[in-house]
C-alpha positions in Angstrom: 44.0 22.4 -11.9 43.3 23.3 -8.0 40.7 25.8 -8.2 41.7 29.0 -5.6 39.2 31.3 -3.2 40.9 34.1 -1.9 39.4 35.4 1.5 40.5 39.1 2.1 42.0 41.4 -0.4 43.4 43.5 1.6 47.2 44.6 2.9 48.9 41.1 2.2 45.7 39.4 0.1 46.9 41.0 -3.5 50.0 38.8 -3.0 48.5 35.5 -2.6 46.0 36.2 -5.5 48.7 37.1 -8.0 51.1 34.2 -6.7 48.1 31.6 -7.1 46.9 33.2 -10.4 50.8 33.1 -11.7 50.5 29.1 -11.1 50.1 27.1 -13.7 48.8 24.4 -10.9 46.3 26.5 -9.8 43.3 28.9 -10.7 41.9 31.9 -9.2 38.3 31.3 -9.2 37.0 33.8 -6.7 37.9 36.8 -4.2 36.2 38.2 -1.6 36.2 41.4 0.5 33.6 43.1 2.4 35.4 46.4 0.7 33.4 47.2 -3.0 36.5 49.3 -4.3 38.8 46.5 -3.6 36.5 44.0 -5.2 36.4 46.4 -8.0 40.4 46.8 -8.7 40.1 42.6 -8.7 37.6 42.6 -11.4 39.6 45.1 -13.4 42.9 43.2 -12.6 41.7 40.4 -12.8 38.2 39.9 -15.3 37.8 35.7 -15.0 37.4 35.9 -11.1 34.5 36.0 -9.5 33.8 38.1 -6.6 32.1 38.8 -3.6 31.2 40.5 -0.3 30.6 36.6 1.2 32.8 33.9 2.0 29.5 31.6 1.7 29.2 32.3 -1.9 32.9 30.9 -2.8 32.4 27.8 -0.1 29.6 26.7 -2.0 31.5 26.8 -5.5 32.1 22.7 -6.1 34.8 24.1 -8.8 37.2 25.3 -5.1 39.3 23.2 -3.7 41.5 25.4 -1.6 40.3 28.9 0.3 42.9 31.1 1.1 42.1 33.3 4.4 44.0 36.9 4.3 41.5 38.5 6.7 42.0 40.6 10.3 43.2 37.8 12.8 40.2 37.7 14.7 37.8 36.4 11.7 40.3 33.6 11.0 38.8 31.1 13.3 34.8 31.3 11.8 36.3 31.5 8.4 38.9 28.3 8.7 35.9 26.8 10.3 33.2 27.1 7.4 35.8 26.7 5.0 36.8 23.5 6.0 33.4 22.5 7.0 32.7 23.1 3.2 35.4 20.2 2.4 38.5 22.5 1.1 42.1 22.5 1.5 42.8 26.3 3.9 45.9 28.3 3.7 45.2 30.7 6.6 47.4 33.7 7.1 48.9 33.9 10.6 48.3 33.8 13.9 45.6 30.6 12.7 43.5 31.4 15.2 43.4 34.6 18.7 42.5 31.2 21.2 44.3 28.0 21.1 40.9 25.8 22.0 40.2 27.4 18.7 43.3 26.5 16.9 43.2 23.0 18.2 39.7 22.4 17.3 40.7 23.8 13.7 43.4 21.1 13.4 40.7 18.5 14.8 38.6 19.6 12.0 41.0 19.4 9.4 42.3 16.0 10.6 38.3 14.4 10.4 38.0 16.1 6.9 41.4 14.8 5.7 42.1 18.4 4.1 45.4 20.0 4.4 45.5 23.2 7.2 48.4 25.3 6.6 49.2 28.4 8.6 51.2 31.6 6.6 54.3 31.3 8.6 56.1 32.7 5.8 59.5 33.1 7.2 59.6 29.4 7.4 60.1 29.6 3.5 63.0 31.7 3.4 66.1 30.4 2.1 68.0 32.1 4.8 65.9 31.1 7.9 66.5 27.5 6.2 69.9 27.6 6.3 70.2 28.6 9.5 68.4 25.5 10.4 71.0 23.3 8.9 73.5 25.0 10.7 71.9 24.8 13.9 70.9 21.2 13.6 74.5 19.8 12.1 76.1 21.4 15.4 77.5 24.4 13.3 77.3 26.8 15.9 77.5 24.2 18.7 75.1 24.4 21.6 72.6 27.3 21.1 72.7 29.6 24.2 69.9 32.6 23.0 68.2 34.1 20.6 68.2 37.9 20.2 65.3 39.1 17.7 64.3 42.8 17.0 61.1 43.5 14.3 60.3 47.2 14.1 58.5 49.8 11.9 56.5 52.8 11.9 53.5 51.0 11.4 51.0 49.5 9.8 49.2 50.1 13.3 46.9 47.1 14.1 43.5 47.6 16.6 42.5 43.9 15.9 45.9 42.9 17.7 48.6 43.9 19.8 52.6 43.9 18.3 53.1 40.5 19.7 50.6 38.9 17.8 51.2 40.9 14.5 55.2 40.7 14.6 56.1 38.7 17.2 54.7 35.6 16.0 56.7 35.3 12.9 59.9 35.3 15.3 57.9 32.6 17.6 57.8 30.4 14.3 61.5 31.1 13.4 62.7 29.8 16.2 60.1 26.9 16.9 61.4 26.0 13.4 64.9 26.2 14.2 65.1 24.4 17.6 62.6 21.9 16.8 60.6 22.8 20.1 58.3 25.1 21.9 59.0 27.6 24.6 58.0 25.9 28.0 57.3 30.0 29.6 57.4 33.3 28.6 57.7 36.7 30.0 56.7 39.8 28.6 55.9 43.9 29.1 54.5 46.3 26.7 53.3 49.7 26.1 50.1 51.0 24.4 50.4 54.4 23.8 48.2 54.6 20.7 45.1 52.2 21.3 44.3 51.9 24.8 44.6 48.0 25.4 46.4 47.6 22.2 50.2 47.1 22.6 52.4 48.8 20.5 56.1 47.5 21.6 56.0 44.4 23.1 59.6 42.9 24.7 59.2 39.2 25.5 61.9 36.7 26.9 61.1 32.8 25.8 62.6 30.0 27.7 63.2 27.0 25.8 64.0 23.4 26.6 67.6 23.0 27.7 68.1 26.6 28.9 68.0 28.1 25.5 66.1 31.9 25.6 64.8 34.1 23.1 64.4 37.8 23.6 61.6 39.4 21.2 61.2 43.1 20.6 58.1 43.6 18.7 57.1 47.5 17.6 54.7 49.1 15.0 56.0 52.2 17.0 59.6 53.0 15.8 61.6 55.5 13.1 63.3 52.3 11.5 62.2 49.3 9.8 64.5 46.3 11.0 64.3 42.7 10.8 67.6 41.8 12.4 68.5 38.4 14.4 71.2 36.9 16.6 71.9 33.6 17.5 74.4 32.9 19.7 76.3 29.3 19.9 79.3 28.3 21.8 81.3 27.3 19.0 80.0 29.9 16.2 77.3 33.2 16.4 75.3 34.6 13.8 73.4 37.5 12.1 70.5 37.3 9.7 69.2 40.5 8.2 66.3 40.0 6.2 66.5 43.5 4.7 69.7 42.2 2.7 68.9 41.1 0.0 72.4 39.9 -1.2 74.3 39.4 2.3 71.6 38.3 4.9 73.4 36.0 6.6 76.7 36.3 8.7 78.6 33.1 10.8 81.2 34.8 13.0 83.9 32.7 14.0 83.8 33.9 17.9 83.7 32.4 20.9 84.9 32.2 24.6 87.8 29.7 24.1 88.4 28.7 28.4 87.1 31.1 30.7 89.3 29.1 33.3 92.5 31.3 31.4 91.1 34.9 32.6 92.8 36.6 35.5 91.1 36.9 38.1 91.5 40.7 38.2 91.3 41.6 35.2 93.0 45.5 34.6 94.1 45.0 30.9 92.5 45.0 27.5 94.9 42.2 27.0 94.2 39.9 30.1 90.4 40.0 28.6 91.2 39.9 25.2 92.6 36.3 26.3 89.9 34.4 27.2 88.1 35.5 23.9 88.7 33.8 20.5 87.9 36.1 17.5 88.1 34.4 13.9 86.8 35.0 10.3 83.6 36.3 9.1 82.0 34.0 6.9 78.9 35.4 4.4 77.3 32.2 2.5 76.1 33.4 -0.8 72.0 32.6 -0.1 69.9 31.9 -3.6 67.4 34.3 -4.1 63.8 33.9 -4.1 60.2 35.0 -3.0 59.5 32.6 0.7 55.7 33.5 -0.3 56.2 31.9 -3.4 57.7 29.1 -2.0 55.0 29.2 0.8 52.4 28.7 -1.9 54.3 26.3 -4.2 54.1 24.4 -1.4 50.4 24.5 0.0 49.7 23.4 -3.9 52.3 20.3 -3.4 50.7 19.5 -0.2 47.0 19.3 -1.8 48.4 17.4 -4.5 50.3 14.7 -2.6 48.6 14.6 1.0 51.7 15.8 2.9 51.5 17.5 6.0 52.9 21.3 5.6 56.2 22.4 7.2 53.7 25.3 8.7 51.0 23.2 9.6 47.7 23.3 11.8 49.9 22.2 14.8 52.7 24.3 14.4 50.4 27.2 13.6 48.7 26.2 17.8 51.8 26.3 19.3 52.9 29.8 18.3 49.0 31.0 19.8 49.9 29.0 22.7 53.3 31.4 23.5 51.2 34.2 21.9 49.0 33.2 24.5 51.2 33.0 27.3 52.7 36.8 26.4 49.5 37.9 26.7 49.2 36.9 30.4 52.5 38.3 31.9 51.8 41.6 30.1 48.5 41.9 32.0 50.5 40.3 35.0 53.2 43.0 34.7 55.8 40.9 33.5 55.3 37.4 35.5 57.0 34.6 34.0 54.0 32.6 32.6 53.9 28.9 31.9 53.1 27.6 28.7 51.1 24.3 28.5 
């Protein structure tokens, strides 16, 4: 039995707790919050666990063997840090860390303690976001030109952290995941309107190796809640809305067939219409199932067998470092910024 410390019972925290409490792998032993009501809803949810106002008190426990970090992305670093400095396993929601010397020193750390660091990427997990990644990688779609990915809401509204670092981050994962690479620069403008400082839309463009892009749009500030992607191939293109629950993924059968056959004045529908192959619409029928449930089934394998997460430490640093870069062309008004 891995014994569990949840850090932060907060927005996202209730989630993990019941997921790790539903385990038979795995036992809730404590949860903290520096918010007494919360704490109190735990103990009536929950009478066996523990709780407490500090982290210090769970680190100390010789009965935990994993901390799980749902806290305000700016406390992640000091936590990861004295968690693993207490010897236990750390599931750390994401971003890992607001500063990539930070993140990489957290994977350092994790690598001299031989405990497993895995960042809450939780996307990663989904059955559809998987399969995408078989497409992409068995030539499916054929050479990947872009990326077009749009995450919006009316709210929650962050002041810890911009919309980039909130929203945009899980796209930065998706399509790390899905290429197999980082971005090599990023550009990037924004608006606060709310928080002075604070961005509430963010629009970002990555460039990836090979000429592939990926354009973000990232907003706490919108009437509709979407969570809508494009990829684009020049053999196949498809959609992936994670709001469907029974359809979420679309391969359309479209594609520029010889742009050496259109006109060159073209002054027909027609004389377009020929350079343009339009085939079926294909919806794969996609299991369902909870990714953060997967996500912690698999921190728990990980622990148990010594594997290195799919959402690792490293993974985790190289979404800060394009978080990073972001950061720099919105203060720069938009210049494309190089990512290291």
């Amino acid at each position: 039995m891995i014994g569990v410390a949840v850090v932060g019972a907060g927005h996202w925290g209730p989630n993990l707790i019941r997921n790790f409490h539903d385990d038979p792998r795995s036992e809730v032993l404590w949860v903290i919050d520096r918010d007494a009501a919360r704490l109190e809803e735990v103990r009536t949810r929950f009478p066996t666990v523990r709780v407490s106002k500090e982290p210090a008190e769970a680190f100390r426990d010789g009965r935990v063997d994993a901390v799980v970090v749902s806290t305000p992305t700016v406390t992640h670093y000091e936590i990861v840090k004295a968690a693993l400095a207490s010897g236990k396993h750390v599931l750390v929601e994401k971003p890992i860390a607001t500063d990539a010397r930070h993140a990489q020193e957290l994977c350092e750390r994790a690598l001299a303690a031989q405990r497993v660091l895995m960042v809450g990427h939780v996307f990663l997990y989904n059955v559809a976001v998987q399969q995408v990644k078989r497409y992409i990688d068995t030539g499916e779609l054929g050479r990947v030109y872009y990326a077009s990915m749009v995450r919006t809401n009316l709210g929650p509204i962050r002041v810890d952290v911009n919309a980039a670092w909130d929203l945009a981050s899980h796209d930065i994962a998706i399509v790390n995941y899905w290429l197999g690479t980082e971005p090599v620069s990023a550009t990037a403008y924004g608006g606060a309107w709310l928080n002075p400082g604070i961005e509430d839309a963010v629009f970002a463009t990555l460039r990836y190796p090979d000429g592939v892009l990926a354009h973000l749009h990232a907003s706490w500030l919108h009437p509709r809640k979407t969570r809508d992607v494009t990829v684009v191939g020049d053999r196949r293109m498809l959609t992936f809305d994670d709001l469907s629950l029974t359809e979420p993924l679309r391969i359309f059968d479209k594609q520029v067939t010889d742009v050496r056959t259109t006109p060159a004045f073209i002054d027909t529908f027609a004389s377009f219409r020929a350079s343009v192959r339009d085939g079926d619409i294909i919806i794969p029928k996609i299991p369902p199932g909870e990714p953060l449930k997967a996500e912690c089934d698999h921190f728990l394998e990980c622990i148990g067998s010594g594997a290195q997460p799919r959402t690792g430490g490293q993974e985790g640093l190289a979404v800060v470092r394009a978080l990073e870069a972001i950061q720099r062309s919105l203060r720069q008004g938009g210049r494309e910024e190089k990512i290291a």
